[in-house]
C-alpha positions as CSV (number, residue, x, y, z in Angstrom):
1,X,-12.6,2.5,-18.4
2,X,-11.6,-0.8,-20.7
3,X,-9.7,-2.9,-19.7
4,X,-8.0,-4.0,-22.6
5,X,-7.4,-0.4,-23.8
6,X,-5.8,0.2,-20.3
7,X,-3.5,-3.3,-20.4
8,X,-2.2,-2.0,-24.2
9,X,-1.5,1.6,-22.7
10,X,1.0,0.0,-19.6
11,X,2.5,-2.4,-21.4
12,X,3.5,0.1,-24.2
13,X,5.0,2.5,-21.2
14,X,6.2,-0.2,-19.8
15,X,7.6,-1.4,-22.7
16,X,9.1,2.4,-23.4
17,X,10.6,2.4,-19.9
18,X,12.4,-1.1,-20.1
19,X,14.3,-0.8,-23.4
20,X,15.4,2.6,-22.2
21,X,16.9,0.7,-19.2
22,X,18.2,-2.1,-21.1
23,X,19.8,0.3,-23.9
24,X,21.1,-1.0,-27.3
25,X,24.2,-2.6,-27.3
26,X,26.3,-3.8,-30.6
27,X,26.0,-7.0,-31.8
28,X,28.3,-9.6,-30.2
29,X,31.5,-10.5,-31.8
30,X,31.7,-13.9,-32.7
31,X,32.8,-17.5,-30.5
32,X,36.7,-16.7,-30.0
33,X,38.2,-19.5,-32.8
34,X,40.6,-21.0,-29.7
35,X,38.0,-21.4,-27.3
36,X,38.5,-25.2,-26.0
37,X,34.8,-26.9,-26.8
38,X,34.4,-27.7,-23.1
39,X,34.7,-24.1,-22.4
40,X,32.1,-23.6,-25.4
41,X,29.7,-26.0,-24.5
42,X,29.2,-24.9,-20.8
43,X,29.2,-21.0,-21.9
44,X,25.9,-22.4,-24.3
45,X,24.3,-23.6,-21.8
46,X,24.7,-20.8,-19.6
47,X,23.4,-18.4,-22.1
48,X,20.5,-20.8,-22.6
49,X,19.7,-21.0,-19.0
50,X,19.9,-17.7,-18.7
51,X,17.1,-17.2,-21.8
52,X,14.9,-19.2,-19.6
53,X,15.5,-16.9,-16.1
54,X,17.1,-20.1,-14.8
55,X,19.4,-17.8,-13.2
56,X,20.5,-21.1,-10.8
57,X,21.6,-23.3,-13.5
58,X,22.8,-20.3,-15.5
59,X,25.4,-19.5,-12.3
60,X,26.6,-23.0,-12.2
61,X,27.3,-22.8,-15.9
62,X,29.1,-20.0,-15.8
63,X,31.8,-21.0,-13.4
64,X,32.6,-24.4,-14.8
65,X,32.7,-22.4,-18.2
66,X,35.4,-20.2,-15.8
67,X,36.9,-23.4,-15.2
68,X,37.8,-24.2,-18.3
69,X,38.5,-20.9,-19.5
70,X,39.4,-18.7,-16.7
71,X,41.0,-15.9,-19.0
72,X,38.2,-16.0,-21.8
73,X,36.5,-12.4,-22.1
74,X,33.1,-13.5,-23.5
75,X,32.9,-16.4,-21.1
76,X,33.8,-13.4,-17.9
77,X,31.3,-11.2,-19.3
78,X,28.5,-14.0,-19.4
79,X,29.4,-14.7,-15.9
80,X,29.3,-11.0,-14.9
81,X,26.0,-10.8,-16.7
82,X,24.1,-13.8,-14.1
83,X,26.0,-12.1,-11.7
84,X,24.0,-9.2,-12.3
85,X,20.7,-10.5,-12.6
86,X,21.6,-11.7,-9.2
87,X,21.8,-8.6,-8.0
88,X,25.5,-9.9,-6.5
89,X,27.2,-6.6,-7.7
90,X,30.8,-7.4,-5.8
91,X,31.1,-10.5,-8.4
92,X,30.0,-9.0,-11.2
93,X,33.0,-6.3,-10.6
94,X,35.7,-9.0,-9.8
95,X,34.4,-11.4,-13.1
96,X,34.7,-7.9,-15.0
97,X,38.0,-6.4,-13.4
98,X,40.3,-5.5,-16.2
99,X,37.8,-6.2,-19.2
100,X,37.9,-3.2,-21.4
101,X,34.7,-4.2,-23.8
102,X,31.4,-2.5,-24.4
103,X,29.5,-5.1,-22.7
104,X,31.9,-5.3,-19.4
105,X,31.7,-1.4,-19.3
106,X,27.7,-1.4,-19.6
107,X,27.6,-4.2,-17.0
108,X,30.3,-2.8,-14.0
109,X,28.3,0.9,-14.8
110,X,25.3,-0.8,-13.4
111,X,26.4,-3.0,-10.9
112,X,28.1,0.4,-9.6
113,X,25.0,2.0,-10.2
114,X,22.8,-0.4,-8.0
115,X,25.6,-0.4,-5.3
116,X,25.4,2.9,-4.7
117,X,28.9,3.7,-6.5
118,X,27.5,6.4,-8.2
119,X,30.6,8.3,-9.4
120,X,32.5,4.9,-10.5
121,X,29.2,4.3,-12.4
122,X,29.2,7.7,-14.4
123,X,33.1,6.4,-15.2
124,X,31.6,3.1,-16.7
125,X,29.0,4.1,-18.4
126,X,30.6,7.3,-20.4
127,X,32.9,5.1,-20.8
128,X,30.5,2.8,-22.5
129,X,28.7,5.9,-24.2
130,X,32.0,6.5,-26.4
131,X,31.1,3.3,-28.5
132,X,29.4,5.1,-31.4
133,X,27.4,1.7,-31.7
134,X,25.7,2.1,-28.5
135,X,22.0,3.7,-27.9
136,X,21.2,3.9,-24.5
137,X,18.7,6.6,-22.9
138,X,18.9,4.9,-19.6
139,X,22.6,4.9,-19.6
140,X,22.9,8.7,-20.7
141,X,20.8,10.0,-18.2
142,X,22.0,8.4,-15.4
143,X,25.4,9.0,-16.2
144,X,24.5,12.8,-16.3
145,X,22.6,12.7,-12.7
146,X,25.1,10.8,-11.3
147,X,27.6,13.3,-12.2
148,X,25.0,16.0,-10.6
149,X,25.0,13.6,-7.4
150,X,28.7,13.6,-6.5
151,X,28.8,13.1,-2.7
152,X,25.0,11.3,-2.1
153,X,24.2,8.6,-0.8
154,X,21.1,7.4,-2.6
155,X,18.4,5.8,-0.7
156,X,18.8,6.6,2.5
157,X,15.9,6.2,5.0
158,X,15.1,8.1,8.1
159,X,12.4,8.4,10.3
160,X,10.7,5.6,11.7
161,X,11.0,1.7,11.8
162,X,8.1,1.5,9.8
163,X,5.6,3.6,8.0
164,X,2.4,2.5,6.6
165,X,0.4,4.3,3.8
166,X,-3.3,3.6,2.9
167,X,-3.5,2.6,-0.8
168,X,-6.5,4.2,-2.6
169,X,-8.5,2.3,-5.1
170,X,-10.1,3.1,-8.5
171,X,-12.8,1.3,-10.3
172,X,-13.0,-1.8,-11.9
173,X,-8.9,-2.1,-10.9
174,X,-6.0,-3.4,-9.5
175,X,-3.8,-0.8,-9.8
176,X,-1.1,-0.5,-6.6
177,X,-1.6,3.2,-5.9
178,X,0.4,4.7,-3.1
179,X,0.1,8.2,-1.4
180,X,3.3,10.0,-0.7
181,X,5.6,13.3,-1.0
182,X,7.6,13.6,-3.5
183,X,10.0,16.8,-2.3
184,X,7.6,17.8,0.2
185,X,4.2,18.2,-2.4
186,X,1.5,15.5,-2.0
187,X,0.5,13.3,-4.4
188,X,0.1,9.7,-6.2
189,X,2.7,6.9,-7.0
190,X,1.8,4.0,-9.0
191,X,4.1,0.8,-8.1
192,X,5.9,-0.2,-11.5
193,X,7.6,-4.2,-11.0
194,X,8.1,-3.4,-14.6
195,X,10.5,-0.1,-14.2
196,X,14.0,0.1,-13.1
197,X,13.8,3.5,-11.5
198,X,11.4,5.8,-10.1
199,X,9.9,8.3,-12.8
200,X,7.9,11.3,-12.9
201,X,5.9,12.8,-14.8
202,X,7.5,15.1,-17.4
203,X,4.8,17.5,-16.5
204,X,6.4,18.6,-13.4
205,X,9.9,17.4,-14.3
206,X,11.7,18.5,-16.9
207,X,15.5,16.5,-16.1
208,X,16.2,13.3,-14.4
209,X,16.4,14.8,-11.0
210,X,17.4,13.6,-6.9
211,X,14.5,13.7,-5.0
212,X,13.0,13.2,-1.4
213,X,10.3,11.0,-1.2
214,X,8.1,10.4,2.4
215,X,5.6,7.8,3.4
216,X,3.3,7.3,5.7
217,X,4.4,10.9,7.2
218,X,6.8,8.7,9.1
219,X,9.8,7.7,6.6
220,X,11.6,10.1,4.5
221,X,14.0,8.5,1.4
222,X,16.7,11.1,0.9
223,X,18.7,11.3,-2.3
224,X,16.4,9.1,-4.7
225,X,17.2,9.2,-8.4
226,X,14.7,10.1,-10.7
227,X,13.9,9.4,-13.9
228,X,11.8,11.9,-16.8
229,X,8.5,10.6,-18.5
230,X,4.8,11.5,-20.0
231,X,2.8,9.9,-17.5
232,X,-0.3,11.7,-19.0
233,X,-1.4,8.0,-20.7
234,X,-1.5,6.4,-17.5
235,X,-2.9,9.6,-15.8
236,X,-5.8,9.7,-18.2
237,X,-6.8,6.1,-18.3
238,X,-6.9,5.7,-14.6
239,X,-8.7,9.0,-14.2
240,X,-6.1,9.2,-11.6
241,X,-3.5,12.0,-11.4
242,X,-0.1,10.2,-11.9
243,X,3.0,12.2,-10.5
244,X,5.5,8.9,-10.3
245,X,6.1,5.4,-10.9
246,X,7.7,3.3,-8.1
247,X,10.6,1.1,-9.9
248,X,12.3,-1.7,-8.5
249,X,15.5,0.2,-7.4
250,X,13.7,2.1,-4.8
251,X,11.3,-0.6,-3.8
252,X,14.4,-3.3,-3.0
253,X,15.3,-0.5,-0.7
254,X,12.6,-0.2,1.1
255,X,11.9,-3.5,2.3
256,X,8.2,-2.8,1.1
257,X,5.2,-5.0,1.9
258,X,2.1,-3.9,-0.6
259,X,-1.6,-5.4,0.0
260,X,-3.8,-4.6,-1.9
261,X,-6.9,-5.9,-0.1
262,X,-5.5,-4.7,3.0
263,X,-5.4,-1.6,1.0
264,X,-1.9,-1.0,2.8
265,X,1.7,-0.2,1.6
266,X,4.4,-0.8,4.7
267,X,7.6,0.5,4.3
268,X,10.5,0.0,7.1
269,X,14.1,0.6,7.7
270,X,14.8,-2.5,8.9
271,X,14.2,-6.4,7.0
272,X,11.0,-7.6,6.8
273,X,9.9,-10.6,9.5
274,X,9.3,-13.9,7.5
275,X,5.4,-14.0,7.2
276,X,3.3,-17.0,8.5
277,X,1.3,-18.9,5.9
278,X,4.0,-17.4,3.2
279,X,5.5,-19.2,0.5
280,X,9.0,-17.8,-1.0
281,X,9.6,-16.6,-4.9
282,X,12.8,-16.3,-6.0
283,X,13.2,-13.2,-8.5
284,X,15.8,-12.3,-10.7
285,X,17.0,-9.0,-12.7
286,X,17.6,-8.5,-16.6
287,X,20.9,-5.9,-16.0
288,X,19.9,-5.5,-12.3
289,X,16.6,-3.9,-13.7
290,X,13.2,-5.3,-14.9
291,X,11.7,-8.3,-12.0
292,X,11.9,-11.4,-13.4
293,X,10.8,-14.7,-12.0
294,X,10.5,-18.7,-13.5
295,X,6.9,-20.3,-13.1
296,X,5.0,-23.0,-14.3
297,X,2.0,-23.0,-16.7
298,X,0.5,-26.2,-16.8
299,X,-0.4,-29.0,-14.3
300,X,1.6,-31.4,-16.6
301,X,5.1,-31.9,-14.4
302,X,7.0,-32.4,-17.4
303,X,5.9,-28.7,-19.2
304,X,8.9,-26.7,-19.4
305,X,8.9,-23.5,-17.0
306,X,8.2,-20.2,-18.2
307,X,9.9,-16.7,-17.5
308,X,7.5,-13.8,-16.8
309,X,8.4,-10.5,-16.3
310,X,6.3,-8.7,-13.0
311,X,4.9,-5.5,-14.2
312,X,2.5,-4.2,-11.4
313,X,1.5,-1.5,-14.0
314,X,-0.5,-3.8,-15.8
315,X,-4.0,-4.4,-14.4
316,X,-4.8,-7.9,-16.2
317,X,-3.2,-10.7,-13.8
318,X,-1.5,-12.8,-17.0
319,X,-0.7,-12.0,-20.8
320,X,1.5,-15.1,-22.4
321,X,3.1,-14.9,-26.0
322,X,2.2,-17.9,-28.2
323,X,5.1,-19.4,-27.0
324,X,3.6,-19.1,-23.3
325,X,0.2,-20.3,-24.2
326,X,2.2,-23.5,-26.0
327,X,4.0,-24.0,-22.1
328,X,0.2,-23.9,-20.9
329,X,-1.1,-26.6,-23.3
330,X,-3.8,-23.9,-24.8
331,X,-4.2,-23.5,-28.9
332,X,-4.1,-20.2,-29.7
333,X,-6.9,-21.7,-31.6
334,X,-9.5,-22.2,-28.8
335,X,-8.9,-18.2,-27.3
336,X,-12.0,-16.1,-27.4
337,X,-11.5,-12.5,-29.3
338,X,-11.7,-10.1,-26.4
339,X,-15.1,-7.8,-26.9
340,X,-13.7,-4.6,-26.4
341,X,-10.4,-4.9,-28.6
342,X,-10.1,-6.8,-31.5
343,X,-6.6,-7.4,-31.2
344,X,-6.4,-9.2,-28.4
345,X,-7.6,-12.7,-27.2
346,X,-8.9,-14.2,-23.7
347,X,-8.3,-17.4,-22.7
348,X,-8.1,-19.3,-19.2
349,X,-4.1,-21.2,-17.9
350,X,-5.1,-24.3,-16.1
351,X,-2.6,-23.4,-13.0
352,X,0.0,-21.3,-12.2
353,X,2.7,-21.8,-9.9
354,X,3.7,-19.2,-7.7
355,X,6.4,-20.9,-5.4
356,X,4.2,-23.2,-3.0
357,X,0.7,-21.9,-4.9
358,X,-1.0,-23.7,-7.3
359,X,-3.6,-20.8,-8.9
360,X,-5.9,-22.5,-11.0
361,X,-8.0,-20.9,-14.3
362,X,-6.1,-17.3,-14.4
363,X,-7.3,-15.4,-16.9
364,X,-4.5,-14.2,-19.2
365,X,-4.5,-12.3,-22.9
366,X,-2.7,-13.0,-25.9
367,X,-1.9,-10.3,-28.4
368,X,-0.3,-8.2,-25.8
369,X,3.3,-6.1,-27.2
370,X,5.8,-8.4,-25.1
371,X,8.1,-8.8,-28.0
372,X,8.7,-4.8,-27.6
373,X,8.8,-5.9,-23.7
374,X,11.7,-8.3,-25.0
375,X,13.8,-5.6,-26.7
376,X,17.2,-5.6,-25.9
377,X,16.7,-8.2,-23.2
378,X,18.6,-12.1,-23.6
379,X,15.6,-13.3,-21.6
380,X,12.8,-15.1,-23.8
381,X,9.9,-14.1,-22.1
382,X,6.8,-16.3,-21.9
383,X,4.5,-13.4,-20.3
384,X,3.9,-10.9,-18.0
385,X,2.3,-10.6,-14.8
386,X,0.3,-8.0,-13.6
387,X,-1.4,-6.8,-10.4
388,X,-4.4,-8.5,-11.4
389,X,-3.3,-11.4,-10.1
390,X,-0.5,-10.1,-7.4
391,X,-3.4,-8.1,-5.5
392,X,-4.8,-11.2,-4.6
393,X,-1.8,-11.8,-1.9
394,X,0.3,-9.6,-0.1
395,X,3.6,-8.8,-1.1
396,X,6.7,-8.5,0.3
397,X,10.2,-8.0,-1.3
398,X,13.0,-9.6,1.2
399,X,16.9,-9.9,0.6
400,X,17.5,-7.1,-0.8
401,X,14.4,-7.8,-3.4
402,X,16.3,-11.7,-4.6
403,X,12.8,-13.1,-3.5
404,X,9.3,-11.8,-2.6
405,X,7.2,-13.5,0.3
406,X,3.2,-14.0,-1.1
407,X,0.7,-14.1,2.2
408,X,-2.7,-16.0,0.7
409,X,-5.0,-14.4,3.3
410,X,-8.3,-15.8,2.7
411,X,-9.8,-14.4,5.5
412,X,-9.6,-11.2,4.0
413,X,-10.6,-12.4,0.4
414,X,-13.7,-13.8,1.3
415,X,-15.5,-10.3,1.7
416,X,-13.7,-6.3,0.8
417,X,-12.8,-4.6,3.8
418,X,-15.1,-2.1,4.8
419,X,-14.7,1.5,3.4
420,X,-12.6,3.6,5.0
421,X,-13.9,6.9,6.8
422,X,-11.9,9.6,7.8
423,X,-10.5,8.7,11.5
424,X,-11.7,5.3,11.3
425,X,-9.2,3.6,9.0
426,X,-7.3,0.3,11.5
427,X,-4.1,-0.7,10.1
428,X,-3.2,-4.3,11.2
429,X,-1.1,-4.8,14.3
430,X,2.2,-2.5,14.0
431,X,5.1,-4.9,13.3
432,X,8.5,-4.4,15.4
433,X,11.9,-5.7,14.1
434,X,12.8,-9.0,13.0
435,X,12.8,-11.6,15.1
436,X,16.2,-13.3,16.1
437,X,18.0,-15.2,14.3
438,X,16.8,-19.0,14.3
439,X,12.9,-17.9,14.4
440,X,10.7,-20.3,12.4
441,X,7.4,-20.1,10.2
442,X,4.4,-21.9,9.3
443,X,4.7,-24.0,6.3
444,X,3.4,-22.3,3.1
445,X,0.4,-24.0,2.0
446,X,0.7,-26.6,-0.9
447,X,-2.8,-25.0,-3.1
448,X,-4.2,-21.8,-3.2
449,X,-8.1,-22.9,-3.1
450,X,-10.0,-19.8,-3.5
451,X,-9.8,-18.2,-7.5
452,X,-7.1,-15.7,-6.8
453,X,-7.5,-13.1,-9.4
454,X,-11.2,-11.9,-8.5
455,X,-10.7,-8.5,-7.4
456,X,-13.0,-7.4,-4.5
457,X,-15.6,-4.6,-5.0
458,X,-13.8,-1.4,-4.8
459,X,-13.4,0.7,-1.8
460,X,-14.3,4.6,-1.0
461,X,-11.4,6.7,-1.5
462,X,-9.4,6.9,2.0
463,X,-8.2,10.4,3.2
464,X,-5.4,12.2,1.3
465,X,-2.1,12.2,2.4
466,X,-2.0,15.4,4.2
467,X,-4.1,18.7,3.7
468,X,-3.4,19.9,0.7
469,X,-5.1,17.0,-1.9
470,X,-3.4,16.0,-5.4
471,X,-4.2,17.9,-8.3
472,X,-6.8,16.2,-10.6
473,X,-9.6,14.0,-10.6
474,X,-11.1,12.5,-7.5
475,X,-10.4,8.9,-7.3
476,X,-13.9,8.6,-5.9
477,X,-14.8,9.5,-9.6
């Protein structure tokens, strides 16, 4: 398979799936002429914050712009907006009480949506629809599902405390596979940072549906929206049969831990434990959707940050924009054309900083589609991340999904685990519920020493999920 014809592929779905989340709104109205120019100058620099996914400075912004213009509608919807990305739906609803605009409707819909509101969020966002200036896919069909969903309660999880699923692996990839149910018929999931929602493949699903999903045989998800798509792009350059993409909606329910050396994907019904040896990454939301999260690119302290999107769909672990190679200190100039696609370019980031890690010489691309990525977003994205680079750690979303926890586990990168045989496979230590309140950690380490975006040799193909196998090509292929 090649690579670079594989990273093009998910970043155009990927692409696809986050402007139909994001929607097309109509351009803003311009700077109210009685706007005080205190008022103005903090509402700039909370939109420029926000451009840079400095969603802390953007907050503080926002509410001395409230300050100094508590009744202003474009300063309540910027505020609403953070809010958002903060996944702190109550405050995005109480900035947003009583503002009849496009924008206020489009951003209560979703913070309704999120919530679990899902019949006040079909009121928002037909509400929203009725603005002949508006396209929005995403906002269409989940208005229509919700309406099919009166009474659910989505995401709700029974079972188990904890369920944990062996994640297959292909050649010559990273991709986060994950065996499931999807209403009761086996299959594949891929994990998508990148999507909002979950989506299947338009080959068995014709509508944006509710759906059951189980894991591990142990933890059933009752009442999951669904989104509609082609997955056959994804399916056939994997040689893997694709039925779903796991978006970020589900996964902040789930309080999911994915390793992919471990070659496991935990899912519990209760808050993860704070890992040892962990370091903490706050993430943020573009309209509570794709994952966002701030980083540095360079080993110069003065570099500005850079905002990168975390799209587990694509396999590469880094693709910048020229704009993200300039916040690395790399000419485009000195990049090497990539062998197998003329478009795009190689090149190596001296470091990157994931919280507490310092990952030194990831390899990244340039010539990726992230201005498509960009679409309808009032983030200025720098790059993307891919599972190249998250395999090397394990995962695990906490708080509701606000921050991820990365384990280095060296132990376990130094050689592939061993393949796994039918009745042999030995999941680590089963965890119980979180320990009480007060409970430390170990310090995260300061430096990440071994290259983290290596991938180990592949592993055999573990066991299917129950008897009857997924349709399609072995993985083993």
């Amino acid at each position: 398979m090649s690579v670079s014809i594989f990273v093009r592929c998910s970043l155009i779905v990927a692409s696809g799936a986050v402007i139909a989340w994001l929607g097309c709104t109509p351009a803003k109205a311009p700077a109210s002429a009685t706007r005080n120019p205190l008022a103005q100058k903090w509402l700039d620099r909370t939109k420029a914050s926000y451009a840079t996914a400095d969603l802390d400075d953007a907050s503080d912004a926002a509410k001395s712009a409230l300050q100094a213009a508590p009744n202003d509608v474009d300063v309540k919807t910027w505020a609403g907006r953070v809010a958002l990305a903060r996944l702190d739906y109550a405050e995005t609803m109480r900035l947003l009480k009583g503002v009849e605009t496009t924008d206020a409707r489009g951003l209560r819909g979703r913070a309704e949506w999120y919530s679990g509101d899902i019949e006040k969020a079909a009121d928002e966002l037909e509400a929203m629809l009725q603005d002949p200036d508006v396209h929005d896919g995403w906002a269409k069909a989940i208005a229509g599902l919700a309406r099919r969903g009166v009474g659910r309660k989505p995401f709700q999880l029974n079972g188990g405390l904890l369920a944990v699923c062996e994640m297959p692996r292909i050649p010559n990839s990273t991709s986060l596979l994950v065996p499931l149910e999807i209403d009761g018929d086996p299959g594949l999931a891929m994990v998508a940072t990148g999507t909002a929602e979950v989506t299947l493949d338009s080959a068995h699903r014709k509508e944006p549906a509710w759906v059951s999903l189980r894991f591990g045989g142990r933890i059933d998800v009752k009442d999951v929206p669904a989104m509609v798509q082609d997955l056959s792009g994804i399916s056939r350059q994997m040689n893997v049969p694709v039925k779903a993409l796991l978006g970020v909606n589900l996964l902040r329910h789930l309080n999911v831990t994915f390793d992919y050396i471990g070659g496991q994907f935990i899912v519990r019904t209760f808050p993860p434990p704070i890992p040892p040896s962990a370091t903490r990454v706050p993430l943020a939301y573009v309209k509570g959707g794709g994952m966002i999260m701030r980083s540095t690119l360079s080993s110069d302290k003065s570099a500005p940050a850079a905002s990168l999107l975390l799209d587990t769909s694509m396999s590469y672990p880094l693709a910048l924009d020229q704009d993200g190679w300039k916040k690395a200190g790399i000419a485009l100039t000195s990049l090497t054309q990539l062998p197998q696609d003329a478009k795009l370019k190689q090149g190596l980031v001296p470091l990157l900083r994931l919280g507490a890690f310092d990952i030194p010489d990831v390899p990244a691309l340039h010539g990726t589609p992230i201005a498509e990525v960009e679409k309808g977003m009032d983030v200025d994205l720098d790059g993307v991340v891919g599972s190249g680079l998250l395999a090397a750690f394990r995962v695990t979303l906490t708080d509701g999904g606000r921050a991820m926890w990365l384990e280095d586990v060296p132990s376990m990168r130094e050689s592939a685990p061993p393949a796994n045989r039918a009745g042999d496979a030995a999941p680590r230590a089963p965890e119980g519920p979180p320990p009480p309140a007060g409970a430390g950690s170990a310090s995260p380490p300061t430096r990440l020493s071994p290259p983290a975006v290596k991938p180990p040799p592949p592993a055999v193909k573990p066991p299917p999920p129950s008897k009857k196998a997924p349709e399609g090509p072995s993985i083993a292929q």
